[in-house]
C-alpha positions in Angstrom: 1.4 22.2 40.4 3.5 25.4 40.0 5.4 24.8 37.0 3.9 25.5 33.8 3.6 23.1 30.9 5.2 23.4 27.5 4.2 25.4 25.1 1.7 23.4 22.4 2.9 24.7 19.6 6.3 24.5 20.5 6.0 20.8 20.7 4.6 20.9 17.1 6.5 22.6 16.1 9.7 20.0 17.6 8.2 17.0 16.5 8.0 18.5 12.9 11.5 19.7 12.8 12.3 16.2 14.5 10.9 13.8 11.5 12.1 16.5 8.3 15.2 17.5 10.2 14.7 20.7 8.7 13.3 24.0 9.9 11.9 24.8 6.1 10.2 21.6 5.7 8.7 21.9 8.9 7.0 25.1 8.3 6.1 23.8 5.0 4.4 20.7 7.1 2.5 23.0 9.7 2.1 26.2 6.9 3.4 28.4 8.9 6.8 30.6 8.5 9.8 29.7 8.7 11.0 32.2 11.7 7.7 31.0 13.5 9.0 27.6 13.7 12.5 29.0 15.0 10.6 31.5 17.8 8.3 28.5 18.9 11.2 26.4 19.3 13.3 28.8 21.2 10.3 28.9 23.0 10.5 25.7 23.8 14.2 25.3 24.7 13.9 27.9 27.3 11.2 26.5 28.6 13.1 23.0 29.3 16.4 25.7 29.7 18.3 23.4 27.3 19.3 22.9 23.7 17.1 20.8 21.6 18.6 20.8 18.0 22.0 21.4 16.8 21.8 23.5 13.0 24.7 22.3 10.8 25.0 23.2 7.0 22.9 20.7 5.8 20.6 19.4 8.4 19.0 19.8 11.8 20.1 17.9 14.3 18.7 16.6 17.5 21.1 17.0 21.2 21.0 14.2 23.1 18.4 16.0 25.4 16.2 16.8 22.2 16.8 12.8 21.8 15.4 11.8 25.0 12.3 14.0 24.9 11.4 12.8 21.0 9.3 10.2 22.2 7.6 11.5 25.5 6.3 14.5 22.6 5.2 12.1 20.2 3.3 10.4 22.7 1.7 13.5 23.7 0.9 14.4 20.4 -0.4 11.5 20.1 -3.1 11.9 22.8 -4.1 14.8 22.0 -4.9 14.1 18.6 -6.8 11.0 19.8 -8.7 13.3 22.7 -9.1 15.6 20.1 -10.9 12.8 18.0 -13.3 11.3 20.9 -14.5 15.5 21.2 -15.0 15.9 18.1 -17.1 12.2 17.1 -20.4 13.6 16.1 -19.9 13.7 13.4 -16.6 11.7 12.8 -14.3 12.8 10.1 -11.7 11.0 7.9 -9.3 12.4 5.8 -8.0 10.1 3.4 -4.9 10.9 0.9 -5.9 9.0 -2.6 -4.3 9.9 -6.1 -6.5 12.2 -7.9 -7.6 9.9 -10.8 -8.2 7.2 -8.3 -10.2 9.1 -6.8 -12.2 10.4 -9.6 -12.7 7.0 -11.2 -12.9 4.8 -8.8 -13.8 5.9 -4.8 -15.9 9.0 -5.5 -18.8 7.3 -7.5 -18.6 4.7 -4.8 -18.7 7.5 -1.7 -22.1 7.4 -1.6 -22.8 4.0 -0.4 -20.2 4.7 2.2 -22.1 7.6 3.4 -25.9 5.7 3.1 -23.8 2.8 5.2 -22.5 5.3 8.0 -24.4 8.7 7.9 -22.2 9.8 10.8 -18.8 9.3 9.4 -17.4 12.3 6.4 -14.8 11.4 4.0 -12.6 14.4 3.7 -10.1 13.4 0.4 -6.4 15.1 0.2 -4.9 14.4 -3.5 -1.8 15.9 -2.3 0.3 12.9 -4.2 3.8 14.6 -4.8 4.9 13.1 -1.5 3.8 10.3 1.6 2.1 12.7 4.6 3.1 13.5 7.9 -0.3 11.5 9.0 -0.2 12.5 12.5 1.0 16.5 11.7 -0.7 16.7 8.9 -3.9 15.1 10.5 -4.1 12.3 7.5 -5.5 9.3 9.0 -4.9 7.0 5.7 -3.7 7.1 1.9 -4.2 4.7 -0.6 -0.6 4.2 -2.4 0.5 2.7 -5.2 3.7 0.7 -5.4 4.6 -2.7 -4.1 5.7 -2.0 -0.5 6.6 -3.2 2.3 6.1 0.7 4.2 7.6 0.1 7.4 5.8 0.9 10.5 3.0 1.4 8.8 -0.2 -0.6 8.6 -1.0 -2.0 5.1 -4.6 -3.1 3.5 -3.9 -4.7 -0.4 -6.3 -3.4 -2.6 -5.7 -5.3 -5.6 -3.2 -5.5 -8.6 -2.7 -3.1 -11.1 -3.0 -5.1 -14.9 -3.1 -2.5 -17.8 -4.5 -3.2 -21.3 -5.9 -1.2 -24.4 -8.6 1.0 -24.3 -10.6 3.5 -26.6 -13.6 4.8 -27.8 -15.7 2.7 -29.6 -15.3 2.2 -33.3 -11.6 4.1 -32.9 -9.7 0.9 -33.8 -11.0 -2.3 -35.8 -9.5 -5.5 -35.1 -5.9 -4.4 -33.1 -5.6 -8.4 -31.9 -4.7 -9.1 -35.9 -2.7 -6.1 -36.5 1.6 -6.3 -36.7 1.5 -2.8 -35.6 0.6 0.4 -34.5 1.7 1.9 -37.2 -0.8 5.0 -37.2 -2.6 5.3 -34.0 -1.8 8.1 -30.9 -0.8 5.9 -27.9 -1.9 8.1 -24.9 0.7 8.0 -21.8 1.3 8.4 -18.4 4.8 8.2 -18.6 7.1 10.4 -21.3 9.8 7.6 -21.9 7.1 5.4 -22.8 8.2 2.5 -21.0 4.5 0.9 -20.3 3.4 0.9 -23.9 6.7 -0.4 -24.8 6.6 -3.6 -22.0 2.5 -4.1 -23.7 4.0 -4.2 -26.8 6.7 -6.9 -26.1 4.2 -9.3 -24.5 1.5 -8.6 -27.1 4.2 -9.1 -29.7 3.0 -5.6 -31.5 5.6 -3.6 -33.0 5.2 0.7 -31.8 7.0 1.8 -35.1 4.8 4.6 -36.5 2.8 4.9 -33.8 2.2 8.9 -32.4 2.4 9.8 -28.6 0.3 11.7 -26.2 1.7 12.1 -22.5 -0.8 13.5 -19.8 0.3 13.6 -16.2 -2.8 11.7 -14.5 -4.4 8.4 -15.9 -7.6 9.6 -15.5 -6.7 12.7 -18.2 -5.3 9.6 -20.7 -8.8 7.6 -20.3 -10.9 10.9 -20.6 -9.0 11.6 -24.0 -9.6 8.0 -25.2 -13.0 8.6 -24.1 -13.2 11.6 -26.7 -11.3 9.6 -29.7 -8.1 10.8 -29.1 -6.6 7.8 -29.3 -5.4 4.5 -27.1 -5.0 4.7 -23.4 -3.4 2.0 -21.5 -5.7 1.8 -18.4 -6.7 0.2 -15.4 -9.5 -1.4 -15.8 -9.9 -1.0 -11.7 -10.3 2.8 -12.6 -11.6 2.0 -16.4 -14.0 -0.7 -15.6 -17.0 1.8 -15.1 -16.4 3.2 -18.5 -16.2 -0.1 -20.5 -19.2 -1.7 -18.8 -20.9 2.0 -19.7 -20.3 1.4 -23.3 -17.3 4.6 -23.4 -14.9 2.4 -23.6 -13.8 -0.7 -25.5 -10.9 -3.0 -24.7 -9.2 -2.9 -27.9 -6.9 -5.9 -26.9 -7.2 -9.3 -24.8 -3.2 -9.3 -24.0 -3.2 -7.8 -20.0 0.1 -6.2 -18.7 1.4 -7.0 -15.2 2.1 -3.8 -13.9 4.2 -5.2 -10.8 2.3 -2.7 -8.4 -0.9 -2.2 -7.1 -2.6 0.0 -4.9 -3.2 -0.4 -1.0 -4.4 1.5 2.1 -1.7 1.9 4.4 -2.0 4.0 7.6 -0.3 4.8 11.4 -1.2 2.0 13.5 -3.3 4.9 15.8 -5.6 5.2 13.2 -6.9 1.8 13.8 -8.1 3.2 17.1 -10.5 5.6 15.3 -13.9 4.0 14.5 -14.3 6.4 11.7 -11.1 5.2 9.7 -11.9 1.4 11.1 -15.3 1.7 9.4 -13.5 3.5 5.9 -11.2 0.9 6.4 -13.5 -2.5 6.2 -15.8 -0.2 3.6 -12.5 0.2 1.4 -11.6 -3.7 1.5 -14.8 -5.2 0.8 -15.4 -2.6 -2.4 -11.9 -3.4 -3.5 -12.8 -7.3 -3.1 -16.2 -6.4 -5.3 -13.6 -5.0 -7.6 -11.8 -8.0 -8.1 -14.2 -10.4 -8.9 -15.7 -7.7 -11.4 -12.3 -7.6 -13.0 -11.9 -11.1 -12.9 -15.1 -11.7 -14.6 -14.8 -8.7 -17.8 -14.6 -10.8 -20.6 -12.0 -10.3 -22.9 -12.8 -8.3 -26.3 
């Protein structure tokens, strides 16, 4: 075989520019400049001695020839990622990409098990939440996301339901079922238009007026500072549960909100092909089925 191959990080480097259609984001994708992305892909286009993406004001572009070699370099990519994997199985790594207060209150005290379950297999967590991965650039095999779906092309594992209701410290609060109001308490938030405390309120049939506000930007900050007396957090008790069962929390209410969204795993179809995600992947859904009965079962206050 004379002719060489492509440059490696040249197809990167196109497959990145490819799905952002943009050389910033790309570089932003691989961390790497901005003007390396453009040399690796000049690279590239001499190599195939053609033009692979046309630069208009707003967005990249790909030529038609850039169009019919997309999906010969994502299967490549592909491949090697999965050759990479089968090297490098002993021991197997996962990254998963979980929001941070999921993670803190709900997967991470539960690791363990994982680990004492499959010695082999290492967890690595990204709490990058801002926005969905690149899985196969960015190496992220899963993610547990919240919403309601569907995410197309994508393979999805429900986790379970996301019902929010009262919680604080013990002793904060006597009594809230009987009360009109909450006229005098600090509601703790997640969100600064407080539009969750506001649908609780409605079903419960609890007026807000009066009431003082504390927004934080992670629920797991807004059940640390119930926690510490601060006031009423409107929690999870998915991610709360450990806490009230501990004797940290109460629930200060029996009235349960609907959230309308839940949490699942979703993830590329390859990762299904990787016994270390497979294994993560049945681990996850039986601890998230544990954590439905046990939610099912907390009695109400």
């Amino acid at each position: 075989m004379s002719r060489r191959f492509p440059p490696l990080a040249g197809l990167q480097a196109f497959l990145a520019v490819a799905r952002t259609a943009s050389f910033s984001q790309a570089s932003e994708v691989l961390h790497i400049s901005q003007s390396s992305i453009s040399r690796q892909i000049l690279q590239l286009e001499n190599h195939f001695r053609t033009t692979l993406f046309l630069r208009t004001t707003r967005r990249v572009v790909l030529t038609d020839a850039g169009q019919r070699l997309l999906p010969y370099i994502e299967q490549l990519v592909g491949l090697l990622l999965q050759a990479d994997q089968v090297v490098m199985q002993q021991p197997q790594s996962v990254t998963l990409r979980v929001h941070p207060s999921l993670a803190i209150r709900w997967l991470m005290p539960r690791l363990p098990e994982f680990y004492r379950e499959h010695p082999h297999v290492r967890v690595n967590l990204d709490t990058a939440w801002s926005r969905r991965p690149d899985f196969e650039l960015e190496g992220i095999e899963g993610m547990i996301e919240y919403g309601v779906g569907p995410w197309p092309n994508l393979t999805e594992d429900r986790l379970w339901e996301e019902h929010l209701t009262p919680v604080c410290r013990p002793g904060l609060v006597d009594d809230l079922a009987s009360r009109g109001s909450l006229d005098g308490l600090v509601l703790l938030h997640m969100d600064r238009n407080h539009e969750t405390w506001e649908r609780w309120a409605e079903r419960a049939q609890i007026s807000l007026a009066g009431a003082r506000h504390l927004v934080f930007d992670t629920l797991d900050l807004a059940v640390t500072a119930a926690q510490q007396g601060q006031g009423l957090a409107l929690a999870d008790l998915a991610l709360a549960g450990a806490a009230v069962r501990g004797g940290l929390l109460v629930q200060a209410h029996p009235v349960r909100l609907d959230a309308g969204a839940g949490y699942s795993l979703i993830a590329p179809k390859a990762s299904s092909r990787l016994d270390g995600f497979s294994r993560l992947r049945e681990w996850l859904k039986q601890q998230a089925e544990a954590t439905r009965r046990e939610l099912s079962e907390m009695s109400s206050p």
